[in-house]
CHARMM-style PDB file with segment names, atoms N, HN, CA, C and O in Angstrom:
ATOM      1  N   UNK     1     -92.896 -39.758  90.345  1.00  0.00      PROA
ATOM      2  CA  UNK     1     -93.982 -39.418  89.453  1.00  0.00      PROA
ATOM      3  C   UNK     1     -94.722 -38.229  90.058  1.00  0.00      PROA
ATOM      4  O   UNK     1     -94.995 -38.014  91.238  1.00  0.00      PROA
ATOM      5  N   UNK     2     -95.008 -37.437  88.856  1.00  0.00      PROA
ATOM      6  HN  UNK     2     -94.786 -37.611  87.897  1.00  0.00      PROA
ATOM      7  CA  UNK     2     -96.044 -35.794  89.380  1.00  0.00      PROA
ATOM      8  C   UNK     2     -96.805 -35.678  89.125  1.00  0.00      PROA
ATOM      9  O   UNK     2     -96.818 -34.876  88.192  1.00  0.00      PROA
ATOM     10  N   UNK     3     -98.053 -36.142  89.467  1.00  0.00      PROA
ATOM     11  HN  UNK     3     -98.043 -36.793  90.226  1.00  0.00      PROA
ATOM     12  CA  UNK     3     -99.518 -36.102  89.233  1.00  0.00      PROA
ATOM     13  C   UNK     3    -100.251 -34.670  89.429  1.00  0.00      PROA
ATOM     14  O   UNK     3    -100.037 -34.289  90.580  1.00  0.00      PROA
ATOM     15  N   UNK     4    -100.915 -33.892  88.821  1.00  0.00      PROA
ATOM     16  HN  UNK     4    -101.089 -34.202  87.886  1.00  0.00      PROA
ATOM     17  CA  UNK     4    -101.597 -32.801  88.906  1.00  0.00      PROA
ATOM     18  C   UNK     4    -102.761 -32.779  87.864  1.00  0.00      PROA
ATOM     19  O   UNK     4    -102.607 -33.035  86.670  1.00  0.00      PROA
ATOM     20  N   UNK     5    -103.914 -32.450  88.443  1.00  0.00      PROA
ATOM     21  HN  UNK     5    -104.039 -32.242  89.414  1.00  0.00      PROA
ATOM     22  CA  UNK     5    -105.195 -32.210  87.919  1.00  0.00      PROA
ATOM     23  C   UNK     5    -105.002 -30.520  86.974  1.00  0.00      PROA
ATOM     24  O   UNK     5    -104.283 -29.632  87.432  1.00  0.00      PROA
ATOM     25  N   UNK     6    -105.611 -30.395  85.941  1.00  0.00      PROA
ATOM     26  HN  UNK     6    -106.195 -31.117  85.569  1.00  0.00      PROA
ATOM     27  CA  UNK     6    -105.868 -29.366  85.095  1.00  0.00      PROA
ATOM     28  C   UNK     6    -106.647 -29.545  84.155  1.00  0.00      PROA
ATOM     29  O   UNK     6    -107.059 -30.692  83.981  1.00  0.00      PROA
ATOM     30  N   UNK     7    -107.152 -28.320  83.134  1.00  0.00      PROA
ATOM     31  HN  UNK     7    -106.818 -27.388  83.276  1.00  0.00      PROA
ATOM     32  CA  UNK     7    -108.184 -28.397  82.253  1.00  0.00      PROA
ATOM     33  C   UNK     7    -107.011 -28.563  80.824  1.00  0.00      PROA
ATOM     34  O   UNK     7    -105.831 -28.225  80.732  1.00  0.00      PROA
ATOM     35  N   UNK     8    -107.782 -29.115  80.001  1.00  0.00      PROA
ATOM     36  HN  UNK     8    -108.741 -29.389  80.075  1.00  0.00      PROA
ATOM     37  CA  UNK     8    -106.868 -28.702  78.366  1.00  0.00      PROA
ATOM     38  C   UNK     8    -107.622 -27.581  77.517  1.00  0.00      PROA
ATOM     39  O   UNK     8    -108.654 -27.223  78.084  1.00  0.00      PROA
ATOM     40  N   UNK     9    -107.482 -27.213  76.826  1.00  0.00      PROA
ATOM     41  HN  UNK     9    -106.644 -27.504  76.366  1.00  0.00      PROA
ATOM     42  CA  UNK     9    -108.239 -26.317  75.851  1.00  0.00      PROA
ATOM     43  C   UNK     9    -108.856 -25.988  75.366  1.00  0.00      PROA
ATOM     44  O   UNK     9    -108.909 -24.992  74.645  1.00  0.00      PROA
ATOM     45  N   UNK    10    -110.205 -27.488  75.864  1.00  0.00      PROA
ATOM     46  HN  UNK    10    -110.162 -28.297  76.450  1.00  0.00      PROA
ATOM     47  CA  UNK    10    -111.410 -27.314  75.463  1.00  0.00      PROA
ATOM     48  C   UNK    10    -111.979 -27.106  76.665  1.00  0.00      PROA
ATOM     49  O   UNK    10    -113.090 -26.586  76.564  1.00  0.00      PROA
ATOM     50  N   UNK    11    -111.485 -27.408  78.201  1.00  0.00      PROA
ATOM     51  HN  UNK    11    -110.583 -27.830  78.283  1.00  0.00      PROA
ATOM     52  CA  UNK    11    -112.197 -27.124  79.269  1.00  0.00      PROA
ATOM     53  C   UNK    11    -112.237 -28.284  79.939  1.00  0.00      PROA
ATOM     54  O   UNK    11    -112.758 -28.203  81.051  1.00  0.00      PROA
ATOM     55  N   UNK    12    -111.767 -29.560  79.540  1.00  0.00      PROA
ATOM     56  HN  UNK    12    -111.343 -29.626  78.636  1.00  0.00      PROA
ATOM     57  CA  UNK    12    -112.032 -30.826  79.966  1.00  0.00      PROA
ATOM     58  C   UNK    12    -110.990 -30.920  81.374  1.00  0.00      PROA
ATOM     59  O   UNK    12    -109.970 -30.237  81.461  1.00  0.00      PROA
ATOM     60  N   UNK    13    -111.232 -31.439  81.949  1.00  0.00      PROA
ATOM     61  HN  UNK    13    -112.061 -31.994  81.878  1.00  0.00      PROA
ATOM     62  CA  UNK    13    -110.221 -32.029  83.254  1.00  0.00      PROA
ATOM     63  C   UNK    13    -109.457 -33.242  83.004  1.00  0.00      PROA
ATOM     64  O   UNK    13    -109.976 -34.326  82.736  1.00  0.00      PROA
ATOM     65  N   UNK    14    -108.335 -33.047  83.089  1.00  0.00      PROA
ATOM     66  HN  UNK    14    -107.914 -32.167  83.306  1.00  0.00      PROA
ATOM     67  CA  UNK    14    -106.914 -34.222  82.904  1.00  0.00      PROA
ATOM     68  C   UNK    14    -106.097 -34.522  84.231  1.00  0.00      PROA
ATOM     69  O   UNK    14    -106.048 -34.078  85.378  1.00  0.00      PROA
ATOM     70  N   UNK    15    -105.627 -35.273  83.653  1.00  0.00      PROA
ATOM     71  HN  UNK    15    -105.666 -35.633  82.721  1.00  0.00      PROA
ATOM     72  CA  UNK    15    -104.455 -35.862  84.836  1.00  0.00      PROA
ATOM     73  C   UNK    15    -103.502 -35.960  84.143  1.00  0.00      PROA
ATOM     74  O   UNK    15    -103.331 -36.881  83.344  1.00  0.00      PROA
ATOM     75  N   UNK    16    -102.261 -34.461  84.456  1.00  0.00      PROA
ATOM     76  HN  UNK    16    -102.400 -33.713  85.105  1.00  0.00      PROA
ATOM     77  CA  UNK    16    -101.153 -34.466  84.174  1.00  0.00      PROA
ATOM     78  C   UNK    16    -100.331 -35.614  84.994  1.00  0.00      PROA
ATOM     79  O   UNK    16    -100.357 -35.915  86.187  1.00  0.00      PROA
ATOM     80  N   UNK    17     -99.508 -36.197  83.770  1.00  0.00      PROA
ATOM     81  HN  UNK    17     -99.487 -35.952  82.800  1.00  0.00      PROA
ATOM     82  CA  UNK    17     -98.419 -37.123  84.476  1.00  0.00      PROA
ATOM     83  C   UNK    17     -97.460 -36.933  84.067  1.00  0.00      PROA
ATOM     84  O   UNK    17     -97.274 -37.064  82.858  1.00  0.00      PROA
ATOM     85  N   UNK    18     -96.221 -36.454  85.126  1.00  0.00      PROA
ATOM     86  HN  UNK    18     -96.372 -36.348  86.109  1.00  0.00      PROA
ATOM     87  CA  UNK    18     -94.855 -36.336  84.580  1.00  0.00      PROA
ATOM     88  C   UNK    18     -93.868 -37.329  85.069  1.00  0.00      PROA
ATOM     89  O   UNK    18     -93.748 -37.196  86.287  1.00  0.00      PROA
ATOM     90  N   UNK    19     -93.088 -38.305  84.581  1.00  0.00      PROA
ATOM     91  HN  UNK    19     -93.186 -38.413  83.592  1.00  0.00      PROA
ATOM     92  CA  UNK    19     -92.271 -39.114  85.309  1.00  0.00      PROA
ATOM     93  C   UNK    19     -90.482 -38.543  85.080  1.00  0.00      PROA
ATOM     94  O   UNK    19     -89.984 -37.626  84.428  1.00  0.00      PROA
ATOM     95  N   UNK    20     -89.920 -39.600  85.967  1.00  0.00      PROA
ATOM     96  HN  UNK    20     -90.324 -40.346  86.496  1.00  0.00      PROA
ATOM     97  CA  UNK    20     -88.271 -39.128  85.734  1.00  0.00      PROA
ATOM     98  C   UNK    20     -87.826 -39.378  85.017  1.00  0.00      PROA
ATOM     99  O   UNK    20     -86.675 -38.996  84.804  1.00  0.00      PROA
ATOM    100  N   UNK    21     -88.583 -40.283  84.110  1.00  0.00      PROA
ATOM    101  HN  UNK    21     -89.518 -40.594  84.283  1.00  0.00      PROA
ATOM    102  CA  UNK    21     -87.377 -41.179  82.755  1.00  0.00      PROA
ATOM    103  C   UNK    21     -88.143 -40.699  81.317  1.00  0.00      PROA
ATOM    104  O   UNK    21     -88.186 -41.166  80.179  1.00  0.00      PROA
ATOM    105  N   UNK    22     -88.617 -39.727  81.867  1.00  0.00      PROA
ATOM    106  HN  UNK    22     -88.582 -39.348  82.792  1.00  0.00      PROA
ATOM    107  CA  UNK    22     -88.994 -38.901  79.953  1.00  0.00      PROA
ATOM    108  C   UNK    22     -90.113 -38.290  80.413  1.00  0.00      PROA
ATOM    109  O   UNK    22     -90.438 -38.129  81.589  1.00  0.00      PROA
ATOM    110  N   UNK    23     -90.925 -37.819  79.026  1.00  0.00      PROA
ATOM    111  HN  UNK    23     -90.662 -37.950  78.071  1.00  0.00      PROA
ATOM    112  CA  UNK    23     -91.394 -36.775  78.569  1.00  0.00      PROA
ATOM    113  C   UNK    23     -92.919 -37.421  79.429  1.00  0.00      PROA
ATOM    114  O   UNK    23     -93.143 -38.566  79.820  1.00  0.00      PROA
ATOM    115  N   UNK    24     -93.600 -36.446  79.493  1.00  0.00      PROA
ATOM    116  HN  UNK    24     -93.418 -35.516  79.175  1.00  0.00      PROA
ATOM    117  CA  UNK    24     -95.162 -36.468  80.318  1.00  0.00      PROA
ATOM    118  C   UNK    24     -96.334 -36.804  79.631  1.00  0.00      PROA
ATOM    119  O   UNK    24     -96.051 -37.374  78.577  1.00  0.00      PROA
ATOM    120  N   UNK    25     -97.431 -36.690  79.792  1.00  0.00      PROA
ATOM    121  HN  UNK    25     -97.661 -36.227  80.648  1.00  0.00      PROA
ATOM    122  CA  UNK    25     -98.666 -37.060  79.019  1.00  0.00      PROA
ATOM    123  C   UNK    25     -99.915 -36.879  80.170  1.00  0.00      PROA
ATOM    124  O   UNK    25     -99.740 -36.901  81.388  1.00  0.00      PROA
ATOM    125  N   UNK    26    -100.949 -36.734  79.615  1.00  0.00      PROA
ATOM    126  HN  UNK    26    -101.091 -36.716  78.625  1.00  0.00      PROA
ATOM    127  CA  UNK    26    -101.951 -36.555  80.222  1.00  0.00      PROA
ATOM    128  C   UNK    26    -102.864 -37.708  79.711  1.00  0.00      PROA
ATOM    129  O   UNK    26    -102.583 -38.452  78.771  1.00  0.00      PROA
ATOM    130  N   UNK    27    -104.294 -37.758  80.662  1.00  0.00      PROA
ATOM    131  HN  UNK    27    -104.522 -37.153  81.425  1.00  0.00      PROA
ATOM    132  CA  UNK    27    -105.239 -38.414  80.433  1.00  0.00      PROA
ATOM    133  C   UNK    27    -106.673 -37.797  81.084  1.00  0.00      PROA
ATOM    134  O   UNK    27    -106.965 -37.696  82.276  1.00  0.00      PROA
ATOM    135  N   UNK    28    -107.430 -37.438  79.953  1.00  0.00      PROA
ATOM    136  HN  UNK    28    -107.193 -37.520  78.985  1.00  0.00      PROA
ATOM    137  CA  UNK    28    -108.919 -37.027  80.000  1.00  0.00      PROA
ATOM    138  C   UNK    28    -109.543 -38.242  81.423  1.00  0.00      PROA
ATOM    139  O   UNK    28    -109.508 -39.472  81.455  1.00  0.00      PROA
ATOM    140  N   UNK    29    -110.090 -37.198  82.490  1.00  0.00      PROA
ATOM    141  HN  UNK    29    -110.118 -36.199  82.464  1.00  0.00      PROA
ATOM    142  CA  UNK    29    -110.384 -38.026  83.472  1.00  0.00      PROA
ATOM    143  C   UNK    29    -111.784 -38.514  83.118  1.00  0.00      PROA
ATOM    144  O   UNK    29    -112.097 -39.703  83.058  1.00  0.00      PROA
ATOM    145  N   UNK    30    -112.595 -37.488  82.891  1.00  0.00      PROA
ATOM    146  HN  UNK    30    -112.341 -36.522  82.940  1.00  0.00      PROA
ATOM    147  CA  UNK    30    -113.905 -37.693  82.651  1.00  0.00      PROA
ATOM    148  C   UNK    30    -114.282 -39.421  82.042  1.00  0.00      PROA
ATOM    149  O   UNK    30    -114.259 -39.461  80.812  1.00  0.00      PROA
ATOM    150  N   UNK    31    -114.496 -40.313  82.485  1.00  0.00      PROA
ATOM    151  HN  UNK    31    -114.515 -40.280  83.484  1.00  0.00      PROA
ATOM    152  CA  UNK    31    -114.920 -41.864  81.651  1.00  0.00      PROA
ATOM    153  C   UNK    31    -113.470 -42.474  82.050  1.00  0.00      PROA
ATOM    154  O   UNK    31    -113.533 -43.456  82.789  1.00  0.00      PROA
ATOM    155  N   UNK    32    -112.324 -42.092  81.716  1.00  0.00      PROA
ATOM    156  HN  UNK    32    -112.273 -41.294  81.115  1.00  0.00      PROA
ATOM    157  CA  UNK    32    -111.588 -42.990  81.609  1.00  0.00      PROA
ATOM    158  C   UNK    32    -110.645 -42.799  83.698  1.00  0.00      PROA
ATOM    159  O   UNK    32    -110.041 -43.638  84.367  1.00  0.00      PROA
ATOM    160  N   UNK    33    -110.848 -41.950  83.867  1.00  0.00      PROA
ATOM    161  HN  UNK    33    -111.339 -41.269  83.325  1.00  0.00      PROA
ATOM    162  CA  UNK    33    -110.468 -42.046  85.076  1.00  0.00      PROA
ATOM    163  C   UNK    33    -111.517 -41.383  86.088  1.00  0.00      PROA
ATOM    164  O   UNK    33    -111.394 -40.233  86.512  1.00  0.00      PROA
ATOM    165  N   UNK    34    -112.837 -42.475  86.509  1.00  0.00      PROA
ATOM    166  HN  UNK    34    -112.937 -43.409  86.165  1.00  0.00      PROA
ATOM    167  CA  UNK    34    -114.068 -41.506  86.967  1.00  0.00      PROA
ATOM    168  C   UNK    34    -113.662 -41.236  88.512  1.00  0.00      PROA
ATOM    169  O   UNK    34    -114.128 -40.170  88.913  1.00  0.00      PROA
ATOM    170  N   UNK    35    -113.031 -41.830  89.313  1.00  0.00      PROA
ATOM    171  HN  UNK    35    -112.653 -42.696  88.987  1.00  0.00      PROA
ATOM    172  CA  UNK    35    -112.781 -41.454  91.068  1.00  0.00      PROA
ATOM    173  C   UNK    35    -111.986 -40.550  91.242  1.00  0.00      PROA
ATOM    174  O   UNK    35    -112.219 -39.704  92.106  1.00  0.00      PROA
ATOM    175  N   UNK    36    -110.525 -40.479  90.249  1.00  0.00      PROA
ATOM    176  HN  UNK    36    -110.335 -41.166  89.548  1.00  0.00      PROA
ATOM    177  CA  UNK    36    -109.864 -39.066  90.233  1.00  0.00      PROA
ATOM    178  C   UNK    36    -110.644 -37.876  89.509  1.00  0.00      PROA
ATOM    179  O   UNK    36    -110.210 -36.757  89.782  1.00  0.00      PROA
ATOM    180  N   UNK    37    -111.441 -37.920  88.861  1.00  0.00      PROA
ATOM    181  HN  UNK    37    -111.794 -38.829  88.639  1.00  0.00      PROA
ATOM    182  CA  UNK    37    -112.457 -37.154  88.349  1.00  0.00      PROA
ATOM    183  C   UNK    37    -113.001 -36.318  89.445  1.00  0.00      PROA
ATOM    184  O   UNK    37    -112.962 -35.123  89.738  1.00  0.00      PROA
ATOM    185  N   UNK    38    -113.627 -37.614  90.041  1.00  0.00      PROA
ATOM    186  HN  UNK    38    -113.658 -38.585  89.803  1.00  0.00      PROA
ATOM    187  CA  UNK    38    -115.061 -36.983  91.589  1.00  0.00      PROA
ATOM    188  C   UNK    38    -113.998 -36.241  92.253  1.00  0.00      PROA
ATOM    189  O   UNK    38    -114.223 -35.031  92.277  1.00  0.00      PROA
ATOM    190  N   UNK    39    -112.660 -36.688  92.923  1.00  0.00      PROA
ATOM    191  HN  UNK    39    -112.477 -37.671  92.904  1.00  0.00      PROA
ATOM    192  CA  UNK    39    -112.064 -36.273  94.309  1.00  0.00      PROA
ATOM    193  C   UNK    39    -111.111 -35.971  93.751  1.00  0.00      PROA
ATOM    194  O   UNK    39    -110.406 -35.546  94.666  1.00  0.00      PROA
ATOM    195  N   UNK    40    -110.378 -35.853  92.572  1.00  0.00      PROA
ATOM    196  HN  UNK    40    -110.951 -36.199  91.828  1.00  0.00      PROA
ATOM    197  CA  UNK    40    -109.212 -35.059  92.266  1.00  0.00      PROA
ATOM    198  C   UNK    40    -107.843 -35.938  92.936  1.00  0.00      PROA
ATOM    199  O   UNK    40    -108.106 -36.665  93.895  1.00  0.00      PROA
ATOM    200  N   UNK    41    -106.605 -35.892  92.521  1.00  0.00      PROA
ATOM    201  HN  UNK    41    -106.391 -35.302  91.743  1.00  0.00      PROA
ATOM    202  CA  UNK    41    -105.632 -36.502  92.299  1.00  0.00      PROA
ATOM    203  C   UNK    41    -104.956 -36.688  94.091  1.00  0.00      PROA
ATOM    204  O   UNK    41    -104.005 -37.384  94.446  1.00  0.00      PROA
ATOM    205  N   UNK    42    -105.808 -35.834  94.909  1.00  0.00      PROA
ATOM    206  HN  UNK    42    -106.581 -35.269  94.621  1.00  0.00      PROA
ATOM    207  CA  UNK    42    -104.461 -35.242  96.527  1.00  0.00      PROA
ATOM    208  C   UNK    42    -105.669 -36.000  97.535  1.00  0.00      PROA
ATOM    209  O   UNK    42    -105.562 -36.135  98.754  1.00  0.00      PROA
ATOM    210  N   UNK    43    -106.523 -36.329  96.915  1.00  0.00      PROA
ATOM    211  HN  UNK    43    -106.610 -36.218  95.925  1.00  0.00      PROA
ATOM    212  CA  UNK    43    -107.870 -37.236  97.778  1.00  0.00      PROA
ATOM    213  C   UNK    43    -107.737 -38.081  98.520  1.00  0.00      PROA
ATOM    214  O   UNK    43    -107.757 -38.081  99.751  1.00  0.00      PROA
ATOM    215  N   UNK    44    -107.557 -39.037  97.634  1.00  0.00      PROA
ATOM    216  HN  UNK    44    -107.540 -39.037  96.634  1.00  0.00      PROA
ATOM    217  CA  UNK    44    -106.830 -40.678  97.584  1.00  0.00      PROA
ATOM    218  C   UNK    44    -105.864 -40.621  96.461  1.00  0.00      PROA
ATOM    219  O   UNK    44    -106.410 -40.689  95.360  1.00  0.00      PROA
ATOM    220  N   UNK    45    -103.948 -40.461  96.440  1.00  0.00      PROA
ATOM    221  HN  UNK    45    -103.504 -40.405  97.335  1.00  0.00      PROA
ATOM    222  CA  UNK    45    -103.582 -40.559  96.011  1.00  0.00      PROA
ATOM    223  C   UNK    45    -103.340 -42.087  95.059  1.00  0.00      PROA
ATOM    224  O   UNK    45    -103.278 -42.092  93.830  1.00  0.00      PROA
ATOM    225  N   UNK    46    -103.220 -43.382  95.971  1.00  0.00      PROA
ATOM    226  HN  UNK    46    -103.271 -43.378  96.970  1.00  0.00      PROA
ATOM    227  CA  UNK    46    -103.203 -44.053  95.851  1.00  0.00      PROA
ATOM    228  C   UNK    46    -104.481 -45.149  94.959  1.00  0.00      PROA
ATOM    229  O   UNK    46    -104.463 -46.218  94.349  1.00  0.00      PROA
ATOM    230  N   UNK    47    -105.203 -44.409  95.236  1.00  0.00      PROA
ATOM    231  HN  UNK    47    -105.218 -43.540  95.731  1.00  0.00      PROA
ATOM    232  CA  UNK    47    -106.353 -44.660  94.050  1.00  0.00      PROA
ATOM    233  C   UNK    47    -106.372 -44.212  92.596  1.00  0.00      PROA
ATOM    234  O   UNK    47    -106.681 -44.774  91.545  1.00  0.00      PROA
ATOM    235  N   UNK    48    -105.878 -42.855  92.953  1.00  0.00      PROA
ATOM    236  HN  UNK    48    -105.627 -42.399  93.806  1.00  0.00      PROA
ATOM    237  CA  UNK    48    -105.709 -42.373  91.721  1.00  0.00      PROA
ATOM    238  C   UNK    48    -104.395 -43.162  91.124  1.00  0.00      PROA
ATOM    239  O   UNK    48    -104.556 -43.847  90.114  1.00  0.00      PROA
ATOM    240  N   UNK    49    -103.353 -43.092  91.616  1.00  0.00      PROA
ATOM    241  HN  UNK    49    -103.222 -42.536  92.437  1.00  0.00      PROA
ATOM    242  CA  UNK    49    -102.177 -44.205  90.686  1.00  0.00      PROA
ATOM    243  C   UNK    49    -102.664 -45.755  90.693  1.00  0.00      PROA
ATOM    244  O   UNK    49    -101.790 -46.483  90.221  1.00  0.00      PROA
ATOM    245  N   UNK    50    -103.515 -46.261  90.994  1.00  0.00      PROA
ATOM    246  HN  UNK    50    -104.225 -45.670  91.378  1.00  0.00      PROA
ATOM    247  CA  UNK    50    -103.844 -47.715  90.729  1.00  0.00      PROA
ATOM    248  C   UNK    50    -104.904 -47.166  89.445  1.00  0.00      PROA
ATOM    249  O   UNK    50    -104.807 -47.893  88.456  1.00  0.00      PROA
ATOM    250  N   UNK    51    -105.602 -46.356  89.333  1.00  0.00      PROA
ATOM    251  HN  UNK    51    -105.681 -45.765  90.136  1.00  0.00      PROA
ATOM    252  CA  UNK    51    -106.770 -46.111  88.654  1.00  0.00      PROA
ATOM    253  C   UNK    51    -105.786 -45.538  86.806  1.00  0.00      PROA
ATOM    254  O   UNK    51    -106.176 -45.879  85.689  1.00  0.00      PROA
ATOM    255  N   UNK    52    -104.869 -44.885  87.027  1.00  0.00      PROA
ATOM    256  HN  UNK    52    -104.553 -44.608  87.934  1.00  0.00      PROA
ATOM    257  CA  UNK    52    -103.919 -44.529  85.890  1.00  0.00      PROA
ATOM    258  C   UNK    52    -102.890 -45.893  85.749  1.00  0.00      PROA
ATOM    259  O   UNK    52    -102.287 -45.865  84.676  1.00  0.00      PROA
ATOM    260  N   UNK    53    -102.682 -46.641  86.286  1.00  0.00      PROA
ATOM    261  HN  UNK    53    -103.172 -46.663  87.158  1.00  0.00      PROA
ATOM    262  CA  UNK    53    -101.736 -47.503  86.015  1.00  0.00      PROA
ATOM    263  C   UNK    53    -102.600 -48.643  84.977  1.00  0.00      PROA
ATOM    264  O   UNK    53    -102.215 -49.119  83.909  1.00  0.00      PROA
ATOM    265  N   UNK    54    -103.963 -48.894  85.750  1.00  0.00      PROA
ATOM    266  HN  UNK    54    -104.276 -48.508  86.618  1.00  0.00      PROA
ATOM    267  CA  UNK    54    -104.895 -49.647  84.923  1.00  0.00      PROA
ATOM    268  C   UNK    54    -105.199 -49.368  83.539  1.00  0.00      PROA
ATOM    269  O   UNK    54    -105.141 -50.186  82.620  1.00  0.00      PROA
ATOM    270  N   UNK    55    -105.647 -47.712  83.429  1.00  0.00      PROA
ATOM    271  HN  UNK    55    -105.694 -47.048  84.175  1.00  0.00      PROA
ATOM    272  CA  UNK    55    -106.240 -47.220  82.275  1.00  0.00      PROA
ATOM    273  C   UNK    55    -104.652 -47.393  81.231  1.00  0.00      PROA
ATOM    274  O   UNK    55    -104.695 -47.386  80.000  1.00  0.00      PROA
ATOM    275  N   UNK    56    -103.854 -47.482  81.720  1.00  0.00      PROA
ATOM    276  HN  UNK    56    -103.819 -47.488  82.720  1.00  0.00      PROA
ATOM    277  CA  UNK    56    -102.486 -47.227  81.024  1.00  0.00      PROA
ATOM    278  C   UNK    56    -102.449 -48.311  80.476  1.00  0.00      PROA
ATOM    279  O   UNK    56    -102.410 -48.520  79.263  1.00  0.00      PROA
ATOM    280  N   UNK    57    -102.462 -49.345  81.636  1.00  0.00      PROA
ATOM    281  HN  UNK    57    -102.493 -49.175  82.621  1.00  0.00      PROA
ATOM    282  CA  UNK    57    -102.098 -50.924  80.980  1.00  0.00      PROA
ATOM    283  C   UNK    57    -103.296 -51.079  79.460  1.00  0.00      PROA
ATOM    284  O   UNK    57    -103.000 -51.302  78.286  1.00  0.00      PROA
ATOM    285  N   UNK    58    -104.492 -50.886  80.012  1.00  0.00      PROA
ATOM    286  HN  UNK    58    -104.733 -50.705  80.966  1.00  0.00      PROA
ATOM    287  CA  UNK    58    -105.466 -51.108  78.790  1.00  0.00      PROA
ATOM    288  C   UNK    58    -105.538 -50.560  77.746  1.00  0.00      PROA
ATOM    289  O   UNK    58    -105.685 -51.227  76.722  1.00  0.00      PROA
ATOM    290  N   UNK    59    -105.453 -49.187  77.715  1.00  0.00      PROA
ATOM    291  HN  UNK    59    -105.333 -48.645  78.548  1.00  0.00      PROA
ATOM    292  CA  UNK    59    -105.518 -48.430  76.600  1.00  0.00      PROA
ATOM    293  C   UNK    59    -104.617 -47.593  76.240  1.00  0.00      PROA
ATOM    294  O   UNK    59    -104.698 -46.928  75.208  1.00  0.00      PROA
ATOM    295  N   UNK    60    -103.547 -47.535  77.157  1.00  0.00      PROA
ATOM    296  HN  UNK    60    -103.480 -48.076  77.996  1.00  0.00      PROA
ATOM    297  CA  UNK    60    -101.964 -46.556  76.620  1.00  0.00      PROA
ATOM    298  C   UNK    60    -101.493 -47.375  75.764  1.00  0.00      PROA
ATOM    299  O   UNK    60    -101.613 -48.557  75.440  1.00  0.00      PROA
ATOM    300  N   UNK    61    -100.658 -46.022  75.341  1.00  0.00      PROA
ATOM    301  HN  UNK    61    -100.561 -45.062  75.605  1.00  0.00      PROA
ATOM    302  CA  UNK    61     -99.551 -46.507  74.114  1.00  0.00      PROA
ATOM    303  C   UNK    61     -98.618 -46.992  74.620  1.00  0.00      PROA
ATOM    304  O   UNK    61     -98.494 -46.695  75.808  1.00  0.00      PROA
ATOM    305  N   UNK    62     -97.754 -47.747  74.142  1.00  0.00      PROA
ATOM    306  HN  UNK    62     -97.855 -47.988  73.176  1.00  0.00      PROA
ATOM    307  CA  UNK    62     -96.187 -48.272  74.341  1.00  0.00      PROA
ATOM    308  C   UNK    62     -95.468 -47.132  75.383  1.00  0.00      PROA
ATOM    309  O   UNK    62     -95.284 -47.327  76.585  1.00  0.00      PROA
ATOM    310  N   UNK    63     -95.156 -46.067  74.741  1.00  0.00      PROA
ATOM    311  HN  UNK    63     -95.306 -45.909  73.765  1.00  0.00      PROA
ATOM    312  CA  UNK    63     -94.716 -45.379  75.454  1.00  0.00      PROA
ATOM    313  C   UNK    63     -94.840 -44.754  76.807  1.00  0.00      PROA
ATOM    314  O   UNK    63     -94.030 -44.501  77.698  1.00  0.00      PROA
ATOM    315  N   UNK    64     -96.495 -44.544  76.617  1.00  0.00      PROA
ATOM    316  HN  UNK    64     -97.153 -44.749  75.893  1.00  0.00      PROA
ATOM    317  CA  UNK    64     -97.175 -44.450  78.337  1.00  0.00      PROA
ATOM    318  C   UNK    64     -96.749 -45.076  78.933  1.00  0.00      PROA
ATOM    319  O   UNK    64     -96.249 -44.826  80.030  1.00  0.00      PROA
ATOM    320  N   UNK    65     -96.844 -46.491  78.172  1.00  0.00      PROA
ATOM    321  HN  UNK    65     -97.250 -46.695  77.281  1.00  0.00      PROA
ATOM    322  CA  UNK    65     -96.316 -47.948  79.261  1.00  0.00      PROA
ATOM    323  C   UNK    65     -95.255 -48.247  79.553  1.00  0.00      PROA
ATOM    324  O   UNK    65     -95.082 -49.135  80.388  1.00  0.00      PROA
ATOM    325  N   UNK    66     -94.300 -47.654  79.011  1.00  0.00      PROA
ATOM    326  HN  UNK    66     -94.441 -46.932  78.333  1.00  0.00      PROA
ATOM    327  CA  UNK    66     -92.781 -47.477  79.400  1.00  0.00      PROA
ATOM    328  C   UNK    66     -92.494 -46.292  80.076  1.00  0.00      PROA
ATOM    329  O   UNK    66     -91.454 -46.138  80.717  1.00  0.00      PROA
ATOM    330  N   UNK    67     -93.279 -45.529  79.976  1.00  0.00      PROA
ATOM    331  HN  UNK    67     -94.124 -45.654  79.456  1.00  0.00      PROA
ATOM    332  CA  UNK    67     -92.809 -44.366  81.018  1.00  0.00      PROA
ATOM    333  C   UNK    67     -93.548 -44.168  82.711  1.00  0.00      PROA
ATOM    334  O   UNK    67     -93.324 -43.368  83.619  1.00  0.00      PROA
ATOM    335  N   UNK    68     -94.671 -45.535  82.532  1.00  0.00      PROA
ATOM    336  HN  UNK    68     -94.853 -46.185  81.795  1.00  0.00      PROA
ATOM    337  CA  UNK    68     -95.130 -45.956  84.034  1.00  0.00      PROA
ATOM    338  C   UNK    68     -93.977 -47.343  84.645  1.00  0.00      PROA
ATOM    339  O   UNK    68     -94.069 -47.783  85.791  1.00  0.00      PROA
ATOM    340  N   UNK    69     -93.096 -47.785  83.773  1.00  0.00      PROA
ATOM    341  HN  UNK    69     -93.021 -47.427  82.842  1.00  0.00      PROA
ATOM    342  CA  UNK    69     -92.500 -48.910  84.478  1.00  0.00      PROA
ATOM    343  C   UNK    69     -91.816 -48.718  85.511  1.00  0.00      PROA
ATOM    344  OT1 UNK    69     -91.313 -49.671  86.105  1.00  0.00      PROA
TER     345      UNK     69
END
């Protein structure tokens, strides 16, 4: 998995996620991921993937959730 911090098009900060078994997706850090937000994705890596695995389980789609298995 390839985690990288960037803005989208309105200026907001995301957490690019790319895995090996398909296509990528991002997630608006701001609220839904607030510690990778503060310290960014290379901080505490391991926070940050417990902190996206959570937001995934709760509020991703099917597919998010198949492409974190």
């Amino acid at each position: 998995m390839n985690l990288k911090i960037a803005r989208d098009m309105n200026g907001n900060k995301i957490l690019k996620v790319k895995t090996q078994n398909g296509r990528g997706f991002s997630v608006q850090t701001l609220g839904n991921l607030p510690e990778t937000h503060r310290n960014g994705e290379h901080i505490d890596a391991q926070a940050t993937i417990k902190e996206l695995y959570n937001h995934v389980r709760e509020y991703g789609t099917s597919k998010q959730q198949d492409a974190l298995k």
